[in-house]
VOPAGU-2260 file (C-alpha; in pm, 1 decimal, decimal comma):
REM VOPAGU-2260
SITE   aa  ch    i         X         Y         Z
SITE  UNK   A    0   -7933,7   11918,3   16181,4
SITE  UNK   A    1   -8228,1   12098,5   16317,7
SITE  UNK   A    2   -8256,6   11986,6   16662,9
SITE  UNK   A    3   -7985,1   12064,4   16924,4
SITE  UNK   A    4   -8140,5   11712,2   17151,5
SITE  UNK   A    5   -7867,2   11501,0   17167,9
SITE  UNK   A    6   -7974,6   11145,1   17023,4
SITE  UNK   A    7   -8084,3   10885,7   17274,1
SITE  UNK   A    8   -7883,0   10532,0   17285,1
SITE  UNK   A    9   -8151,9   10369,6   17053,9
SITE  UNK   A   10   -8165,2   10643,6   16785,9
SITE  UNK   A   11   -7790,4   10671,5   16768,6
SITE  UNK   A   12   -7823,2   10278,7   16742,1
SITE  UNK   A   13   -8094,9   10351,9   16399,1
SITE  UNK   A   14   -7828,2   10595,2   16277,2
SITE  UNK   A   15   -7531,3   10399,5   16261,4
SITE  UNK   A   16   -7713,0   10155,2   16079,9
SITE  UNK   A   17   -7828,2   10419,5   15811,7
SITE  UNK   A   18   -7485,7   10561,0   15790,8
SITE  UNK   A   19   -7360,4   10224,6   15732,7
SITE  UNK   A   20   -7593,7   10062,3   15466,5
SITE  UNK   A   21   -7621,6   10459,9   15320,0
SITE  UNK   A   22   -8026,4   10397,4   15257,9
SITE  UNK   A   23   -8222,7   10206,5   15461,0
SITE  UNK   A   24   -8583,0   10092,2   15445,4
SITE  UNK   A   25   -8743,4   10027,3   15818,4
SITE  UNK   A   26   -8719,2    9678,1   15767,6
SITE  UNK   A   27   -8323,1    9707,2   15655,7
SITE  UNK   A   28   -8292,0    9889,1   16027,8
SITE  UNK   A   29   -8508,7    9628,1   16229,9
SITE  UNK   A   30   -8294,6    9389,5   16054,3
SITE  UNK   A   31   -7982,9    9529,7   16149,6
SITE  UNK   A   32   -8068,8    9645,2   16540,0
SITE  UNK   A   33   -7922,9    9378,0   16842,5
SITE  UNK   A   34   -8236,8    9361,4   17050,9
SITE  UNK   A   35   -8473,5    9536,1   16798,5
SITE  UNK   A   36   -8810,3    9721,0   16907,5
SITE  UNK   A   37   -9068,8    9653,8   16684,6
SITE  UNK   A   38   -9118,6    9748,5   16352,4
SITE  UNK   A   39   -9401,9   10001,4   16405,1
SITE  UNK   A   40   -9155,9   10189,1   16707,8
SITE  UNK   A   41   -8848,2   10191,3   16414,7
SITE  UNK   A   42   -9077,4   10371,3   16181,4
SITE  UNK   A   43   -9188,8   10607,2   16432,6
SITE  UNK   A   44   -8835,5   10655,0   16563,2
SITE  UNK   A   45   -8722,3   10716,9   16151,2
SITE  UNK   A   46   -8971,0   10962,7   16191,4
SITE  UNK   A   47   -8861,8   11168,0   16401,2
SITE  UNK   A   48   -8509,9   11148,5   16304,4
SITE  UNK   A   49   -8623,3   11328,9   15976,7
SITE  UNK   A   50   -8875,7   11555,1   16177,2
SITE  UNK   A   51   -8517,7   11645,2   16354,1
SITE  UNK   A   52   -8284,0   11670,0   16053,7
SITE  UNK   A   53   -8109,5   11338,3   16083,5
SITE  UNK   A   54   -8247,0   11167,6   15783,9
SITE  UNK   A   55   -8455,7   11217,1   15457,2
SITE  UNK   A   56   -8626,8   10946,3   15291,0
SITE  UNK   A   57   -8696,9   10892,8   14878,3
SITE  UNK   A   58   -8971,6   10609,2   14817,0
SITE  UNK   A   59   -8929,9   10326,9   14635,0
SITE  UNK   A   60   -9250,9   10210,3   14587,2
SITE  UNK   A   61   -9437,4   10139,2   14865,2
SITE  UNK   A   62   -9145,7   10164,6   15082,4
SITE  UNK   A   63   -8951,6   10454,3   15259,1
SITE  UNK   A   64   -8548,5   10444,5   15189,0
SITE  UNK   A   65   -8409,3   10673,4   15470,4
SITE  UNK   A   66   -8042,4   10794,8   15411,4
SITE  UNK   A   67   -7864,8   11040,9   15634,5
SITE  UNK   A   68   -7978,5   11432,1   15581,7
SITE  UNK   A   69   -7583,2   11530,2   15675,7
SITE  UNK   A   70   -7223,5   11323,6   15567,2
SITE  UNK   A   71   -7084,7   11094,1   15861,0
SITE  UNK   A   72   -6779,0   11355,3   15915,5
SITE  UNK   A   73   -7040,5   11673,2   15943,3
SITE  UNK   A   74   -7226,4   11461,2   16194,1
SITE  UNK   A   75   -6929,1   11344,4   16377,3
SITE  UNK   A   76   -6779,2   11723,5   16427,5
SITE  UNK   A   77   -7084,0   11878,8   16556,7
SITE  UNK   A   78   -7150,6   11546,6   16811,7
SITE  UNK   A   79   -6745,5   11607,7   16910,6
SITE  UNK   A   80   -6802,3   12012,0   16928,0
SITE  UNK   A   81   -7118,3   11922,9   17148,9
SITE  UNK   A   82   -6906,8   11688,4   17349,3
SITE  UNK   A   83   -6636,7   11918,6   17425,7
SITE  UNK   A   84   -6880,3   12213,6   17475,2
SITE  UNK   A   85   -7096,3   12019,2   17725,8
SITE  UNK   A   86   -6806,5   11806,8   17941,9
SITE  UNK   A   87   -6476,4   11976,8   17910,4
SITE  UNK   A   88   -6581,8   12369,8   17895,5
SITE  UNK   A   89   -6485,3   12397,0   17528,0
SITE  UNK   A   90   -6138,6   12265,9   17595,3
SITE  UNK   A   91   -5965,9   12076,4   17281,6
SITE  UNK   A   92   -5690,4   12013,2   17536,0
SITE  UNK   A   93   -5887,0   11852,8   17855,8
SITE  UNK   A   94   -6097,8   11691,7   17583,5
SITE  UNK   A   95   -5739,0   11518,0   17444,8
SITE  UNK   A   96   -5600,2   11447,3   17782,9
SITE  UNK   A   97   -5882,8   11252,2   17909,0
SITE  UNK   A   98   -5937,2   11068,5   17602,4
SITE  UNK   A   99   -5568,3   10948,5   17592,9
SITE  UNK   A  100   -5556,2   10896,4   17970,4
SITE  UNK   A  101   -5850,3   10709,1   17956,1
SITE  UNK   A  102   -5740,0   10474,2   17666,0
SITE  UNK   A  103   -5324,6   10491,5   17758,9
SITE  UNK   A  104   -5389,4   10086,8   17817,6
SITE  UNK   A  105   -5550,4   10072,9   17461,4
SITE  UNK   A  106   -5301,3   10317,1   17256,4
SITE  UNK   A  107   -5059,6   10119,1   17083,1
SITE  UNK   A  108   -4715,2   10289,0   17025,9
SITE  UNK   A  109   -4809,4   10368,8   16653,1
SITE  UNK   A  110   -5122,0   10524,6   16758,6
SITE  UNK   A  111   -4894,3   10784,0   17028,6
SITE  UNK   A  112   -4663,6   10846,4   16692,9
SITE  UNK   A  113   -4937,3   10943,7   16513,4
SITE  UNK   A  114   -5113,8   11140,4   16779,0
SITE  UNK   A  115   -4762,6   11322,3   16848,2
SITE  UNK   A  116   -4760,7   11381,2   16481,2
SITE  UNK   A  117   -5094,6   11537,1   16477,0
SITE  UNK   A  118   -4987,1   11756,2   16735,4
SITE  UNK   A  119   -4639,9   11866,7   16631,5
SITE  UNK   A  120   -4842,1   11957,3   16264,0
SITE  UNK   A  121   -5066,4   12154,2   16457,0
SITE  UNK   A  122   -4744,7   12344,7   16654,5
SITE  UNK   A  123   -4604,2   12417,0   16335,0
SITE  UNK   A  124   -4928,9   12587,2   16193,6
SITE  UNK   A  125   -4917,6   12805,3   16496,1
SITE  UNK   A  126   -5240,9   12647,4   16637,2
């Protein structure tokens, strides 16, 4: 992704939508958004996502088909390296302990075996 901006709520809403339908026309997004803008801000706002890196379209005849310009995973490490840059000092570890203290209500026991399992995998890699 070219730009560094983060994504505001409503583009992040545009992108989840492409990520999940994997091409999307404008329509297909206006279609999919809760509270929608209108159609002319959706193409504007598809714009700039591929001005920014986020998408690339094809055309299908008249019609743009806008897919995502980077796999879901790629985009999800650099928003979580961002995250963890920007709020917890580049700390994996504050970044873990306030996401399990702030979800300890949520966590069901298998989730804590499997996060305790993550972590004893990364002890034995000497991590």
């Amino acid at each position: 992704m070219s730009s560094k901006r983060p994504l505001t709520r409503r583009e992040r809403e545009i992108m989840d939508v492409v990520y999940r339908l994997g091409r999307a026309s404008a329509q297909d997004v206006l279609d999919n958004l809760a509270d929608p803008p209108s159609y002319s801000a959706v193409r504007a706002l598809l714009r700039l996502l591929e001005e920014r890196g986020h998408v690339k379209h094809t055309q299908d005849g008249t019609r743009y088909l806008y897919a995502p310009a980077v796999p879901r995973g790629a985009a999800r490490k650099k928003a979580l390296e961002h995250l963890i840059s920007t709020f917890f000092e580049g700390s994996v570890e504050q970044t873990l302990f306030a996401l399990v203290e702030s979800s300890k209500d949520k966590l069901s026991r298998e989730e804590l075996d499997r996060l305790a399992e993550v972590v004893e995998r990364a002890r034995k890699r000497g991590n």
